[in-house]
C-alpha positions in Angstrom: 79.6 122.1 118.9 79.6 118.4 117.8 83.1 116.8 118.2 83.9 112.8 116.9 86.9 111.1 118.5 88.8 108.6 116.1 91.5 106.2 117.5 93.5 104.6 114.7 96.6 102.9 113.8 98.6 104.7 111.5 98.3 102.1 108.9 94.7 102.8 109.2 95.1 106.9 108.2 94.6 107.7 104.3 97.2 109.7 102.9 94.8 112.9 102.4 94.5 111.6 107.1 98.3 111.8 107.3 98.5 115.1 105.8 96.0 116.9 107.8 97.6 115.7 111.0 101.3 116.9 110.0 99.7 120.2 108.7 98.1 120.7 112.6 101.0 119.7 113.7 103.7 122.5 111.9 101.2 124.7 113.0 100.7 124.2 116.4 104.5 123.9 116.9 105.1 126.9 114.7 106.9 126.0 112.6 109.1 123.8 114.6 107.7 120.4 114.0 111.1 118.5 112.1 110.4 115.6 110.0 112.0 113.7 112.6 109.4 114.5 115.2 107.2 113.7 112.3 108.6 110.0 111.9 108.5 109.4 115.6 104.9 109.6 116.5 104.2 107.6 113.3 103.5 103.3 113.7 101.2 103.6 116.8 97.7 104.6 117.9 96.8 108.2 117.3 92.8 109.9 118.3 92.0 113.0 116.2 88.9 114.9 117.2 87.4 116.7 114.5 84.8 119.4 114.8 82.8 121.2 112.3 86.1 122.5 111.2 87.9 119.6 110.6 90.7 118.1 112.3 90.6 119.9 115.9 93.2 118.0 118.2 95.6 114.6 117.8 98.1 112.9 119.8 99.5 109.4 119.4 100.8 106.6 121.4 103.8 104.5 120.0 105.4 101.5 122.0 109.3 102.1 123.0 111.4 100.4 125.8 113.1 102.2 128.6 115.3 100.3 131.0 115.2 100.8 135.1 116.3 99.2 137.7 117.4 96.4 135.4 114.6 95.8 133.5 113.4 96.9 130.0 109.7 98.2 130.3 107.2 98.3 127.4 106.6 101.7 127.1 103.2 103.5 126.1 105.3 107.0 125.0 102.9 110.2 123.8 104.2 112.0 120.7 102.8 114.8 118.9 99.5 116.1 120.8 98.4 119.2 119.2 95.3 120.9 119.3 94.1 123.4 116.7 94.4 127.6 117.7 90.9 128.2 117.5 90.0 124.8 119.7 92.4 125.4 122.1 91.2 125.7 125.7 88.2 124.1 124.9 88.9 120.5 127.0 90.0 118.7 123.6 93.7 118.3 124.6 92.7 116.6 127.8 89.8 114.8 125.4 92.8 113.6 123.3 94.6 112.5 126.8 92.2 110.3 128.3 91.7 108.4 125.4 95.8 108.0 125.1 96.0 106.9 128.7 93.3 104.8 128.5 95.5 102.7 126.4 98.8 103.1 127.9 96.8 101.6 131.0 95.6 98.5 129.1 98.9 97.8 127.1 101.8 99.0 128.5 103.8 99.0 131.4 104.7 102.4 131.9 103.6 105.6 130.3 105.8 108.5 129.4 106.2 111.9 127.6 108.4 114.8 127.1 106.5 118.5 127.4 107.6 121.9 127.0 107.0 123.9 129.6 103.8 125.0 127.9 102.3 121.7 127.6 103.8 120.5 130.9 100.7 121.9 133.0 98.0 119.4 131.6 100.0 116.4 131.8 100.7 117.6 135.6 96.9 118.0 136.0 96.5 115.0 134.9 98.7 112.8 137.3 101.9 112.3 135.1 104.7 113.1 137.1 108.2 114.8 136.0 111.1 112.1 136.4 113.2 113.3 139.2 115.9 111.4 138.7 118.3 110.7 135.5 117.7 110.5 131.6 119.5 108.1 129.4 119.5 106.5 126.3 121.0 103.6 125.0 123.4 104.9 122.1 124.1 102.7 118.9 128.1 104.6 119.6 128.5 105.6 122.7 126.6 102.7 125.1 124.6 104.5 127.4 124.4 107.8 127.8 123.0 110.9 130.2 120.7 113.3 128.6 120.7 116.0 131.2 119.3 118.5 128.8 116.2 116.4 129.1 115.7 116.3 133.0 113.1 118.4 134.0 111.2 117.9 130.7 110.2 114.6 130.8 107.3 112.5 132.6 106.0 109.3 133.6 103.0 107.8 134.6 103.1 104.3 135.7 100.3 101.7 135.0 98.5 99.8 137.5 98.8 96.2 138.0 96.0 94.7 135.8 93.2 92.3 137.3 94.6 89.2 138.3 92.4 87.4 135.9 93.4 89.5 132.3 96.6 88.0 131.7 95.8 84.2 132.0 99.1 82.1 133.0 101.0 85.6 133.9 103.4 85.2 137.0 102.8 87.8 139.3 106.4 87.6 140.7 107.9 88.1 137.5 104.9 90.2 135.7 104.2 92.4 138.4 104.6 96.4 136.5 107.3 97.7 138.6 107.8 101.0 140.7 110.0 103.3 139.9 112.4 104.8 141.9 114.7 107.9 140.6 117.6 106.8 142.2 117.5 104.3 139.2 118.1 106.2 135.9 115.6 105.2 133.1 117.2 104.5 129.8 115.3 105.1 126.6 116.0 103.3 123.2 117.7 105.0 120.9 116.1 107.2 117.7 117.5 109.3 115.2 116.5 113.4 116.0 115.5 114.6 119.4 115.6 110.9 121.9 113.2 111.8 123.9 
């Protein structure tokens, strides 16, 4: 079976694109797929395999900051991967992976994620790693605030320092990506529905 990979910017997806992807989506999640976890992977970089079937697999990449350790990261976060019933098992979620961590690594700082427990197994596989220590999030209300509900569930993968020579004029004591510890909470931005 022939399968194309497509990475585009949402701005970039036809309405007829848009619909297909939300349709894969509500169906994969059963159902459970709000317009709210609609919005959030919406405004970054999303890859769609199709096969001779149509629209197989997606995920997407949008920018957000999390805070640790005193400093706000720019934040490669994965929404909305999905891949289609009859596809599944096939390799096209991790397909759908690589191509999303292969710009996390080039742009961002940090990469991160929230899984169920079913989808937790290939982002373990893959090197992310679950947060061990505290989730926050930086309330509009209430300042910042613990999310313990979403320990456990949520995963990181940091970025490796880029060559010295791809970011002319950067400082490496003041560029340098940072390590993370988990005695350090990380502190997400805040959005409307589910935060993380």
């Amino acid at each position: 079976m022939t399968v194309r990979l497509r990475l585009a910017h949402t701005a970039d997806l036809d309405p007829a694109e848009l619909a297909e992807i939300r349709a894969l989506l509500d169906a994969a999640f059963g159902g459970d797929f709000s317009d709210e976890d609609w919005d959030h992977g919406l405004g970054g970089l999303h890859v769609l395999i199709r096969d001779g079937s149509g629209l197989a697999a997606h995920g997407a990449v949008v920018m957000r900051r999390l805070r640790h350790a005193g400093r706000w990261l720019r934040t490669g976060y994965v929404e909305a991967v999905a891949v289609r019933a009859d596809a599944r098992r096939t390799g096209l979620g991790g397909r759908v992976m690589a191509e999303l961590e292969r710009v996390i690594e080039r742009a961002y700082d940090l990469g991160a994620l929230s899984a169920s427990a079913k989808g937790a197994p290939l982002y373990i596989a893959r090197g992310w790693r679950r947060w061990e220590g505290h989730v926050c999030a930086l309330s509009p209300k209430d300042g910042i605030v613990r999310l313990p509900a979403e320990e456990g569930s949520f995963y990181v993968r940091p970025c490796p320092d880029p060559a010295p020579d791809a970011r002319p004029g950067a400082d490496p004591a003041v560029d340098a990506r940072p390590g993370l510890d988990p005695a350090d909470a990380l502190v997400l931005d805040w959005r409307d529905g589910d935060v993380t």
